[in-house]
NUFIDREN-335602 format. One line per field, with one value per residue (C-alpha): residue number from 1; residue in one letter; x, y, z. Coordinates in steps of 0.05 Angstrom, whole numbers, plus 32768, in hexadecimal, padded with zeros to 4 digits. Layout:
BEGIN
nr <- (NUM,...)
rest <- (A,...)
xx <- (X,...)
yy <- (Y,...)
zz <- (Z,...)
// end
This chain:
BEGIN
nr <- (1,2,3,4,5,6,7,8,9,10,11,12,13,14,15,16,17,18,19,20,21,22,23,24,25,26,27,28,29,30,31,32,33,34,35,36,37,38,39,40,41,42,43,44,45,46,47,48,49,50,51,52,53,54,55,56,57,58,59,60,61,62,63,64,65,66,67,68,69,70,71,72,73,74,75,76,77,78,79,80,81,82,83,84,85,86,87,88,89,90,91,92,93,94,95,96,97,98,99,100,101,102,103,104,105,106,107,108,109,110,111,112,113,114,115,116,117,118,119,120,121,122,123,124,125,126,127,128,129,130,131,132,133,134,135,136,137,138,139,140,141,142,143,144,145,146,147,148,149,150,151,152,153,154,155,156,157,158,159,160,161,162,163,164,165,166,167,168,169,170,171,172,173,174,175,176,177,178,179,180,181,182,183,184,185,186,187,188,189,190,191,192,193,194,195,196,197,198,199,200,201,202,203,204,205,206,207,208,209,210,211,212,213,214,215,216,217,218,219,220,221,222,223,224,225,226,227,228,229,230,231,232,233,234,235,236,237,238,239,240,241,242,243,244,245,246,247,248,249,250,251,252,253,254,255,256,257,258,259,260,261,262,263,264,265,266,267,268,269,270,271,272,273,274,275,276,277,278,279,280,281,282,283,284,285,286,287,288,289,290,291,292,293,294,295,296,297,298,299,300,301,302)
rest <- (X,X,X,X,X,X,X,X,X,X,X,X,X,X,X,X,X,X,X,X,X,X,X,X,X,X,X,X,X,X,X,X,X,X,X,X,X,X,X,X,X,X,X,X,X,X,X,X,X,X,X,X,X,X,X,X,X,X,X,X,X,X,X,X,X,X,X,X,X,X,X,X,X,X,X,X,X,X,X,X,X,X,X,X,X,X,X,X,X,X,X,X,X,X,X,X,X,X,X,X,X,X,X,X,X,X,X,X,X,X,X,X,X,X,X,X,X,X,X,X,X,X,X,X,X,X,X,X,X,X,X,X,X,X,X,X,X,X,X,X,X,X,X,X,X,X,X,X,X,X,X,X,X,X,X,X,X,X,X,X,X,X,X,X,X,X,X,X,X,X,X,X,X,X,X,X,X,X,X,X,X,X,X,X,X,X,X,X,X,X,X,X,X,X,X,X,X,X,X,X,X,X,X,X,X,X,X,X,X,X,X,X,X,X,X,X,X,X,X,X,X,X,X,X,X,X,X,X,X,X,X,X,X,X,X,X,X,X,X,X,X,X,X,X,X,X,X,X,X,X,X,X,X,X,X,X,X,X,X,X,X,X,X,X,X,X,X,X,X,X,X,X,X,X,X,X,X,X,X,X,X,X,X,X,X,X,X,X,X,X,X,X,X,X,X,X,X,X,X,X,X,X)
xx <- (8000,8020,8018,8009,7FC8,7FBB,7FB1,7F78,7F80,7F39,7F51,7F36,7EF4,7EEA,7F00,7EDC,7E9B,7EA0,7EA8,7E75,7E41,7E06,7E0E,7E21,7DDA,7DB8,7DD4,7DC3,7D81,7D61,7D28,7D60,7D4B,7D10,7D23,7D69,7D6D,7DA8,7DB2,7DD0,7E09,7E26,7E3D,7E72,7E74,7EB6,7ECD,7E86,7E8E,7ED7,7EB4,7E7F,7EAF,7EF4,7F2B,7F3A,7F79,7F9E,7FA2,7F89,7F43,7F2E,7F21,7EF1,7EDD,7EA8,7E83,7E4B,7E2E,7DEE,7DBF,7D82,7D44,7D19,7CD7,7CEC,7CF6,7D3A,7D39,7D70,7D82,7DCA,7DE7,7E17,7E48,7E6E,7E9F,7EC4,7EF8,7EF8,7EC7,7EEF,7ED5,7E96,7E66,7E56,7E0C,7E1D,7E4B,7E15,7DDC,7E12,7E1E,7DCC,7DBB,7E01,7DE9,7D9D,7DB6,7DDC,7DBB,7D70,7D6C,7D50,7D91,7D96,7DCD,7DFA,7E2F,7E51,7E7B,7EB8,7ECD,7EDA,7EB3,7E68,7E4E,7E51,7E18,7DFE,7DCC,7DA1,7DAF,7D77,7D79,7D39,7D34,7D01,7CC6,7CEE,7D13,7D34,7D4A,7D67,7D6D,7D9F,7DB2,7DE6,7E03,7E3B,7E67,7E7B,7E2C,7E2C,7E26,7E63,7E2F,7DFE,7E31,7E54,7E0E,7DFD,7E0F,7E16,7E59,7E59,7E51,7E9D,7EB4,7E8D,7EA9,7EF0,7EE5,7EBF,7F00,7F24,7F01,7F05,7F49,7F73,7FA9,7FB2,7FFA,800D,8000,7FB9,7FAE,7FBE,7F8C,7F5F,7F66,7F69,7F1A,7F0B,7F1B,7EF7,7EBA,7ECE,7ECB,7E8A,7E63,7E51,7E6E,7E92,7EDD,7EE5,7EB9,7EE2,7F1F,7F0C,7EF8,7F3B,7F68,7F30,7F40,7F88,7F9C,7F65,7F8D,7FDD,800A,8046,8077,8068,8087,804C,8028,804A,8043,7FFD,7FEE,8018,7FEC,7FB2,7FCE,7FD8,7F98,7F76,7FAE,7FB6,7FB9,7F6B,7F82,7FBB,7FF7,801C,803B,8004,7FDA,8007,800C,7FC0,7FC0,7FF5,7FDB,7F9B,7FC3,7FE4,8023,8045,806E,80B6,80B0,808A,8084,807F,8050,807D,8051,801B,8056,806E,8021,8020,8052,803E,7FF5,801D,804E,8025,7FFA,8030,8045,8089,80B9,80D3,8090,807B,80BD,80A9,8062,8070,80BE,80D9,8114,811B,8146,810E,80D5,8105,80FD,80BC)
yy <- (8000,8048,806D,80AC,80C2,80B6,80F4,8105,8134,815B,818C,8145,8145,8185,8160,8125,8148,8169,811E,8105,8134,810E,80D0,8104,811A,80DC,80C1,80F8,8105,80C0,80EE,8117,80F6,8112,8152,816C,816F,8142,813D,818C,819A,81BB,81FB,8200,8242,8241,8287,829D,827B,8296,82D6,82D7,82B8,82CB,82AA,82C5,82FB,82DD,8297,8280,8272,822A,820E,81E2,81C3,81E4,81D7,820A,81E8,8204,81C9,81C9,81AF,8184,81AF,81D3,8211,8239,8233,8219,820D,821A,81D8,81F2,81AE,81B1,817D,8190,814E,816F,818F,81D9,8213,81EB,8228,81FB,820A,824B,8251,8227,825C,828B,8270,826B,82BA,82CD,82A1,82B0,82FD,82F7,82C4,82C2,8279,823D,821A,81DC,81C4,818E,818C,814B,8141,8115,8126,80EC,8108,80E2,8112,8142,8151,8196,819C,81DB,821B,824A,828C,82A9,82F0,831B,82F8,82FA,82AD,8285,8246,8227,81DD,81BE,8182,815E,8118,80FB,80C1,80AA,809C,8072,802E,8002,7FC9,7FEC,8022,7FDB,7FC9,8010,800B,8053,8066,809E,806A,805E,809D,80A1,8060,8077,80AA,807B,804E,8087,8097,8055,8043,8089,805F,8021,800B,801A,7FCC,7FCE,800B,7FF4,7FB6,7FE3,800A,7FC6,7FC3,8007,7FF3,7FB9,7FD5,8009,7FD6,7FC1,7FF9,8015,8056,8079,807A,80C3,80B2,8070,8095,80CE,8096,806B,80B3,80CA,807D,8080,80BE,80DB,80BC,80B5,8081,8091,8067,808B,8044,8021,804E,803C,7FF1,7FF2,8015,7FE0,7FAC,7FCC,7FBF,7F77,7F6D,7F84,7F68,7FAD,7FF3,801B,8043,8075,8075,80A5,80C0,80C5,80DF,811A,8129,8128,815B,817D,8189,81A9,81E3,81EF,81CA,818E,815E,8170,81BD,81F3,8231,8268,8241,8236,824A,821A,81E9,81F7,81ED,81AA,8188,81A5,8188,8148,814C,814D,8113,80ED,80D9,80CF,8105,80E7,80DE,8126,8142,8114,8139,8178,8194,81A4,8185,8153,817D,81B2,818C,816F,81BF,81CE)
zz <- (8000,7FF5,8034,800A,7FEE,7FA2,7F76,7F4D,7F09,7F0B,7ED1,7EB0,7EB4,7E8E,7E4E,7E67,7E6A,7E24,7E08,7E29,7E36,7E0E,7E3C,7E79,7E74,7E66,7EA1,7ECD,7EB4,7E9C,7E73,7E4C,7E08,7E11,7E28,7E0F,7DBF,7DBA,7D72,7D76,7D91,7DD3,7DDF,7E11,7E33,7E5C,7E42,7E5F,7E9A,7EA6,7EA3,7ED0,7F02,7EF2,7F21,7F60,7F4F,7F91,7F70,7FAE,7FAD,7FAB,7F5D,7F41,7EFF,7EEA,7E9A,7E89,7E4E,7E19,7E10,7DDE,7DEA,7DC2,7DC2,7D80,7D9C,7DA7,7DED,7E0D,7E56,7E6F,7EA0,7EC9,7EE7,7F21,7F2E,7F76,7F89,7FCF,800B,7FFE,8028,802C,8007,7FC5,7FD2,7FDE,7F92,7F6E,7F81,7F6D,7F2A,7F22,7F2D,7F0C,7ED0,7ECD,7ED6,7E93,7E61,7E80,7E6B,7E97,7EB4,7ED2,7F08,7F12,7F42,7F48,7F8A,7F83,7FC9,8003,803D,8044,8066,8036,7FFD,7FFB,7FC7,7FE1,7FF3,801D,803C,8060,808D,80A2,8077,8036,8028,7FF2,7FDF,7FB1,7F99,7F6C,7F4C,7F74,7F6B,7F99,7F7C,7FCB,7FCC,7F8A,7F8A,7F65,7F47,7F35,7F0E,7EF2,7ED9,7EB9,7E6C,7E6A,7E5A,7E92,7ECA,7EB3,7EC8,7F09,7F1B,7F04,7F3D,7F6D,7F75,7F77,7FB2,7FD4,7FC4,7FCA,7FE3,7FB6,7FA1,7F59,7F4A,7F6E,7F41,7F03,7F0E,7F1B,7EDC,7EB6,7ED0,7EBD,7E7B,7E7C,7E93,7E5C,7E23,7E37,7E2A,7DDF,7DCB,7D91,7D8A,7D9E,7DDC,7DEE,7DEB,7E1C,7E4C,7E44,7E58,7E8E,7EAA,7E9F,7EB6,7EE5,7F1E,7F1C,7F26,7F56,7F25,7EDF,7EBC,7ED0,7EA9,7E6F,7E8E,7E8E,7E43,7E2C,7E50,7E2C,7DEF,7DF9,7E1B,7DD3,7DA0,7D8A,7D9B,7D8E,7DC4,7DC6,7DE7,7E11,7DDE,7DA7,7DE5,7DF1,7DA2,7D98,7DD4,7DB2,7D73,7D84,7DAE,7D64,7D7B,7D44,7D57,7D61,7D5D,7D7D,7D4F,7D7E,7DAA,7DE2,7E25,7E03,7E06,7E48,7E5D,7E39,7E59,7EA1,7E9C,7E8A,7EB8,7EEE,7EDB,7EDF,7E9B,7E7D,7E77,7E37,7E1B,7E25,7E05,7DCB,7DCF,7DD8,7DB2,7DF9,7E16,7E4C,7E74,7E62,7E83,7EBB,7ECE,7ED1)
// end
């Protein structure tokens, strides 16, 4: 067992989200077929969002994953509701009823759209599910009630049962939870079910692939070569590669920041914030040189 406590990349579920948003709301909301239009596709408003709550100027304030996402309906008309996610991996300050009611009026105040919440609570402490917020003084009161869904609280057969490709992810997070402490060996078995439970469910290639990095990387291995252990596994397992490696990984990540392989053309900080993100999910030095142009001795430094 390592005596120290495993961590969790939550920068992951934003990308996460965005590829699987369809089956994100069907398996929140088991009527969304008949409510959200989901033949159209999403709007992601994190500029917006950025906006109406800019980071704190201290860099101090406590972070969280947050996806403001336009969803159509399916009554014809151009209405469209605004569901704001909240993923927080930890209790904070405590005052998530307090930001969600926040986000609402902030939101209402500047589109003037129906919005619907979802805050999904990855943290470890059971006692711990807000999901209203209230106020009331001198005859005047308010409350508030949101969406709120806590993995701790989920249920490991019945998610192994779902054939929803989300119940992947929640259960990637799940034994997160429950084994914060495993040893890089216990780990990687654990991954190897992940992606069995992966393979069982029907998806597209783009959506299989966000799954097999949310359930590779979304919690680090303290030896990065059994990373590279375990891919290789993979590709055993399945006689051939239909996932990518490390390397092909970082160079598909690359290339949408305008960065080829083996050069940067004036895109350096993009570089530089490459192979940090990578860095610190553990993944081979050598591999994100290869990825990114930069040096070893470059991303040794950072």
């Amino acid at each position: 067992m390592s005596p120290r406590r495993r961590r969790v990349d939550d920068p992951l579920w934003k990308s996460i989200l965005e590829q699987t948003f369809s089956h994100f709301l069907r398996f929140i909301f088991p009527e969304a077929d008949a409510v959200f239009d989901l033949s159209r596709p999403f709007d992601y408003l994190d500029k917006e969002f950025e906006q109406l709550f800019p980071p704190e100027s201290n860099g101090k304030g406590v972070r969280y994953v947050d996806k403001l996402v336009k969803v159509f309906l399916r009554d014809g008309s151009e209405q469209f509701v605004l569901c704001h996610v909240e993923i927080q991996s930890n209790k904070g300050r405590g005052d998530l009823a307090e930001r969600m009611f926040r986000y609402f009026y902030r939101i209402w105040d500047r589109y003037k759209v129906p919005i619907t919440a979802i805050a999904i609570l990855a943290d470890e402490n059971k006692g711990y599910h807000p999901m209203v917020y209230s106020q009331q003084f001198m005859g005047t009161s308010l409350r508030y009630d949101f969406n709120s869904y806590k993995i701790l609280d989920q249920d490991e057969l019945i998610l192994r049962a779902n054939e929803n490709p989300f119940s992947v992810i929640v259960l990637t997070a799940l034994l997160a939870i429950v084994n914060k402490k495993v040893s890089d060996d216990g780990l990687k078995v654990i991954k190897h079910d992940l992606y069995d439970e992966m393979m069982k469910r029907e998806m597209d290639k783009s959506t299989r692939q966000g799954l097999y990095d949310f359930l590779t990387y979304y919690v680090s291995f303290d030896n990065e070569e059994v990373l590279s252990i375990f891919e290789e596994e993979i590709k055993t397992k399945i006689g051939r590669s239909d996932t990518m490696g490390t390397q092909e990984y970082l160079l598909d990540k690359a290339e949408k920041k305008g960065i080829q392989k083996g050069k940067i053309e004036g895109k350096r900080e993009e570089a530089i914030a490459i192979a940090l993100e990578f860095k610190k999910m553990g993944l081979p030095i050598a591999d994100i040189a290869k990825g990114t142009g930069l040096s070893i001795e470059e991303i040794e430094k950072l």
